[in-house]
LOSE-513936 format. One line per field, with one value per residue (C-alpha): chain; residue in one letter; x, y, z. Coordinates in Angstrom, 3 decimals, decimal comma. Layout:
N
chaine: c(A | ...)
residu: c(a | ...)
px: c(X | ...)
py: c(Y | ...)
pz: c(Z | ...)
This chain:
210
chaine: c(A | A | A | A | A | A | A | A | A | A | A | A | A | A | A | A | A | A | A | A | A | A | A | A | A | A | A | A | A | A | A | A | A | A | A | A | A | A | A | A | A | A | A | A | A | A | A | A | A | A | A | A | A | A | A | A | A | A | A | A | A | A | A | A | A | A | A | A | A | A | A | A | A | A | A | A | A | A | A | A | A | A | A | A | A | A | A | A | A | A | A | A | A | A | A | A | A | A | A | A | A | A | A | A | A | A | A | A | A | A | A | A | A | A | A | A | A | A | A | A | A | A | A | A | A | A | A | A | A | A | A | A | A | A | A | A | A | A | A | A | A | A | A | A | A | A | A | A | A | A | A | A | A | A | A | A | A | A | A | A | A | A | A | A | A | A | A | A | A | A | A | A | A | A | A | A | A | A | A | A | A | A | A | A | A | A | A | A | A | A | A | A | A | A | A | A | A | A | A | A | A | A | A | A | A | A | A | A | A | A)
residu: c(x | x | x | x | x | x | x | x | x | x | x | x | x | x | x | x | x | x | x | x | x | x | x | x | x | x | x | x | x | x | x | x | x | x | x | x | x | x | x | x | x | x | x | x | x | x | x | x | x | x | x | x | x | x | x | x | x | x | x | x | x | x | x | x | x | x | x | x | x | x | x | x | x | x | x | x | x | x | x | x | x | x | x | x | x | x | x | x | x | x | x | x | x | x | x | x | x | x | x | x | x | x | x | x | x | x | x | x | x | x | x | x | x | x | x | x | x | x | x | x | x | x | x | x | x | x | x | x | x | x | x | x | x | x | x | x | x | x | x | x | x | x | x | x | x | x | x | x | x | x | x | x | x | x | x | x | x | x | x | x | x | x | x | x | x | x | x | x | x | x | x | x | x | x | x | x | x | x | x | x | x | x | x | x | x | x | x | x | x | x | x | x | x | x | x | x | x | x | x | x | x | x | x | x | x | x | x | x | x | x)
px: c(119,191 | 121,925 | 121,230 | 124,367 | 122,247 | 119,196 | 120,365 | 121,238 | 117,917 | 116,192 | 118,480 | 118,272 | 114,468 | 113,293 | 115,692 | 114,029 | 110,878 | 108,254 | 106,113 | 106,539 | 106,973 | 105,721 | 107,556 | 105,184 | 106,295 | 110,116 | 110,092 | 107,990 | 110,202 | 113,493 | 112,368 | 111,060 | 114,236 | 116,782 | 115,155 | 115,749 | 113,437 | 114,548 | 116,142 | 113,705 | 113,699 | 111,498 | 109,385 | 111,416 | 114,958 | 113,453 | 112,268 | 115,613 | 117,680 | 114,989 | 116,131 | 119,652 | 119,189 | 117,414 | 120,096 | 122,760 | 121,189 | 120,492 | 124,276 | 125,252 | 127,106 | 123,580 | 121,493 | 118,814 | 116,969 | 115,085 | 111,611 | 107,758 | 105,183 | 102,497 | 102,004 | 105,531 | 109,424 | 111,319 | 114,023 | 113,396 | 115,778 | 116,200 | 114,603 | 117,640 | 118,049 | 114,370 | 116,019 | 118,574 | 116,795 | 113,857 | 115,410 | 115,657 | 111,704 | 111,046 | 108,210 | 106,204 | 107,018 | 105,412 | 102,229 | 100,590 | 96,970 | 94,199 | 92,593 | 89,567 | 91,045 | 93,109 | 89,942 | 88,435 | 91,287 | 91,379 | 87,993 | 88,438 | 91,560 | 89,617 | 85,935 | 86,851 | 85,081 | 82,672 | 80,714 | 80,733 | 77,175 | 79,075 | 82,044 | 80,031 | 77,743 | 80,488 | 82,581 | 78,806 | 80,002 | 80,344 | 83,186 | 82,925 | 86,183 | 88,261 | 87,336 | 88,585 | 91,552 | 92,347 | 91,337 | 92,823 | 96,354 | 95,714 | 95,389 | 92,034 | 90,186 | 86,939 | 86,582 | 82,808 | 79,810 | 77,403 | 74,906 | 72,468 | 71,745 | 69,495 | 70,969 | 74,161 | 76,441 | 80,571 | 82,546 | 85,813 | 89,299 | 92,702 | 95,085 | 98,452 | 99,685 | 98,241 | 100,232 | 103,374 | 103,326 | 102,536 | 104,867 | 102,026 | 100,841 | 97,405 | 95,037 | 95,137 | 98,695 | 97,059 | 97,722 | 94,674 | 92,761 | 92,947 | 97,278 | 97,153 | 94,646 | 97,118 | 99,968 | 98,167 | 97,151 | 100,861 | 102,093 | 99,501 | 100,479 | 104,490 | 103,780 | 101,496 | 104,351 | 106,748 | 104,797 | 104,281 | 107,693 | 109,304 | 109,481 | 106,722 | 108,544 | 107,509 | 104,910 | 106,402 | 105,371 | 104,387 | 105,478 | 102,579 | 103,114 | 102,866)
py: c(-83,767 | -81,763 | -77,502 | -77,234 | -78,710 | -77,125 | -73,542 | -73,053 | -74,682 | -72,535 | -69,581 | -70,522 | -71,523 | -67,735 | -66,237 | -67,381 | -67,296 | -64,630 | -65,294 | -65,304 | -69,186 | -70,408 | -72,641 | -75,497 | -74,881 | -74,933 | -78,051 | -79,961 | -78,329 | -79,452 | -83,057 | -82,875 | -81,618 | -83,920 | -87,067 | -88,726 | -91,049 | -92,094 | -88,746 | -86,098 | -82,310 | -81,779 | -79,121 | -78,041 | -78,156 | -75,950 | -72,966 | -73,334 | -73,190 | -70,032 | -68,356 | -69,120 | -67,225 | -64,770 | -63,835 | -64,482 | -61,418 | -59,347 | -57,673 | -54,331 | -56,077 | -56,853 | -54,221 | -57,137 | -58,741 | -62,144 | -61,209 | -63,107 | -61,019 | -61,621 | -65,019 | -66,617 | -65,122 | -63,627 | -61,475 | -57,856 | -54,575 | -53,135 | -49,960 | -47,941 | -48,384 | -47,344 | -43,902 | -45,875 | -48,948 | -46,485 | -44,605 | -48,253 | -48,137 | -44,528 | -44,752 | -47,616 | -45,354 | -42,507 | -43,968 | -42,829 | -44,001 | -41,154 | -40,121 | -41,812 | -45,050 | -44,669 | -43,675 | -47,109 | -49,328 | -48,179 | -49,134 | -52,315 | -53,103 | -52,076 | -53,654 | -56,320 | -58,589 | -55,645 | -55,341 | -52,026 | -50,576 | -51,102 | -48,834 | -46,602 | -45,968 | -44,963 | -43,102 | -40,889 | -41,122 | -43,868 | -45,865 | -48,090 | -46,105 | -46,451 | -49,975 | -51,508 | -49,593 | -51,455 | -54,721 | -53,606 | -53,272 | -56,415 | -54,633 | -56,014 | -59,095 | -60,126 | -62,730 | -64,401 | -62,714 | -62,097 | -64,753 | -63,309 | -59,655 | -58,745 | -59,583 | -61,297 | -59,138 | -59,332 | -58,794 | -57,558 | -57,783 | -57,253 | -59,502 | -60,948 | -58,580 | -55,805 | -57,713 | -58,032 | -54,218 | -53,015 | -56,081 | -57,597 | -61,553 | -60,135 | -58,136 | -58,621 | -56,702 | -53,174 | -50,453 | -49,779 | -46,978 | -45,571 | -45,931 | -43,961 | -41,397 | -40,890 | -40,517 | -38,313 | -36,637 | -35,834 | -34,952 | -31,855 | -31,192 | -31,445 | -28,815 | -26,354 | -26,332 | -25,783 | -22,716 | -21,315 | -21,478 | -19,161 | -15,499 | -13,186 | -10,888 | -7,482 | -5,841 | -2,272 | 0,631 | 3,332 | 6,504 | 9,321 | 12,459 | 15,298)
pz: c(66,042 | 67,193 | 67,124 | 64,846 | 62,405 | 62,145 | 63,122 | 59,299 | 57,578 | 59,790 | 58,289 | 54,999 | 54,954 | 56,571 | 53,800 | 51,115 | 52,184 | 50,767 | 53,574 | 57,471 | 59,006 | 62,182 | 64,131 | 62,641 | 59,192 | 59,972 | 62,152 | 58,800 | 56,125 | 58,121 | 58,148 | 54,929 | 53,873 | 55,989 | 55,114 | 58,937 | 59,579 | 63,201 | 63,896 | 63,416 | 64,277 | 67,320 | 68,079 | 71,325 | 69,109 | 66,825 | 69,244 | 71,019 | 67,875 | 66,641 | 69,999 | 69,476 | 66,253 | 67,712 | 70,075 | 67,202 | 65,016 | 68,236 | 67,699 | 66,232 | 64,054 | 61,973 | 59,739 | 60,221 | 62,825 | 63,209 | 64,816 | 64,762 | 62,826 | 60,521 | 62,319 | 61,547 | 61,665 | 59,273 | 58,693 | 59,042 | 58,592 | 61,867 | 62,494 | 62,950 | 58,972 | 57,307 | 56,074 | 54,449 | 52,832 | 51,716 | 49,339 | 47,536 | 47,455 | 47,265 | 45,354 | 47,644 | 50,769 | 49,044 | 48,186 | 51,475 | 52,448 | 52,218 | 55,650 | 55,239 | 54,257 | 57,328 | 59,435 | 57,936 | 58,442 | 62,233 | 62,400 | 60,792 | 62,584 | 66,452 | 65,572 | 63,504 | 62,356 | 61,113 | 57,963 | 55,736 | 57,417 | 60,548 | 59,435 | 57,937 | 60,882 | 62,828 | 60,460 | 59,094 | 55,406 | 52,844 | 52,547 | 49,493 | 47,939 | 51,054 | 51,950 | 48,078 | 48,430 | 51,538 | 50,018 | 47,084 | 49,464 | 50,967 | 54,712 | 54,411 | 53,551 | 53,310 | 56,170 | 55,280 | 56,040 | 58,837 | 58,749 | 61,307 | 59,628 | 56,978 | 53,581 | 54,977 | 54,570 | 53,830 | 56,699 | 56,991 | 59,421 | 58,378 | 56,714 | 57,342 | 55,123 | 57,640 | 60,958 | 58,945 | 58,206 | 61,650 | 63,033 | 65,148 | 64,974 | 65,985 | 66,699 | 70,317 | 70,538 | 68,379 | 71,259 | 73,595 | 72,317 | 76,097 | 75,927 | 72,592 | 73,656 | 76,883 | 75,190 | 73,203 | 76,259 | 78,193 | 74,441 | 73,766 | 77,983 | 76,859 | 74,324 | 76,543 | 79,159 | 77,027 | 75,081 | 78,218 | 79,863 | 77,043 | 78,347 | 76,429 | 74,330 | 75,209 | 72,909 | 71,236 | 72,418 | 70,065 | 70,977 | 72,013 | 69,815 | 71,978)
């Protein structure tokens, strides 16, 4: 089947979509769609004709951008225009997670799988509140639970929902604790120098009455 072909399905297919599609996905709904018996989409056409698309949206001449996360492509804004495509969803952007629900979904999204105890042990406080907002977000899901402890506990690890936000497939590609403690690191060094280069402003004198 000839690129020229399935270039647009593939298009049109990620469009509409309201979820991220693998590769998988595309090549079955193509020859679902077509109808060829004898001459089906292969997998190989369809990742060359997803890099050809890739490339295609690539220019400056597109707000948007053709990129894997949440464990399939889709078509996302490019970052260059998140000022201008917020204002559309003010209200969404505002609704900011708390600290500790942050603090747990870290946890979550670093230990995972992990049940509550877990979290809790290493955050020192309770987290029932912070860990059904995060479910309640869908950042979170409850993945089973932990068959070999006491009680058999729910366990939890983050969702598809959570990869498609952070624009990750998995968990495997969060930043290393040690690379965001470093950067951490030459930023509070960036700031010392910089304190500490500006010329101290001479303290007034007062003036000794005689």
């Amino acid at each position: 089947m000839d690129l020229s072909t399935i270039i647009p399905h593939i298009e049109a297919l990620i469009f509409a979509s309201d979820k991220p599609l693998s590769t998988l996905e595309l090549v079955d709904l193509i020859n679902n769609a077509l109808g060829f018996i004898e001459d089906k989409a292969t997998l190989e056409q369809v990742e060359s004709a997803i890099e050809a698309i890739r490339e295609k949206y690539d220019s400056e001449f597109y707000a948007f951008e053709m990129k894997e996360s949440g464990g399939g492509w889709q078509f996302l804004t490019k970052k260059e225009f998140h000022k201008t495509i917020a204002q559309l969803n003010a209200d969404k952007y505002l609704k900011k997670l708390s600290t500790a629900a942050l603090e747990t979904l870290s946890i979550i999204a670093y230990k995972q799988p992990i049940t509550k105890s877990e979290i809790e042990n290493i955050r020192g406080v309770n987290c029932d509140y912070a860990v059904q907002k995060l479910l309640e977000k869908e950042l979170v899901i409850i993945a089973g639970r932990k068959e070999d402890a006491v009680g058999k506990p729910l366990i939890y690890t983050t969702s598809k929902s959570f990869m498609d936000y952070f624009g990750i497939n998995s968990a495997d590609e969060l930043p290393k604790i040690k690379e965001v403690l470093m950067e951490e690191l030459v930023e509070a060094t960036k700031i010392h120098n910089e304190e500490s280069s500006k010329p101290k402003q001479e303290e007034p004198i007062e003036e000794i009455e005689k």
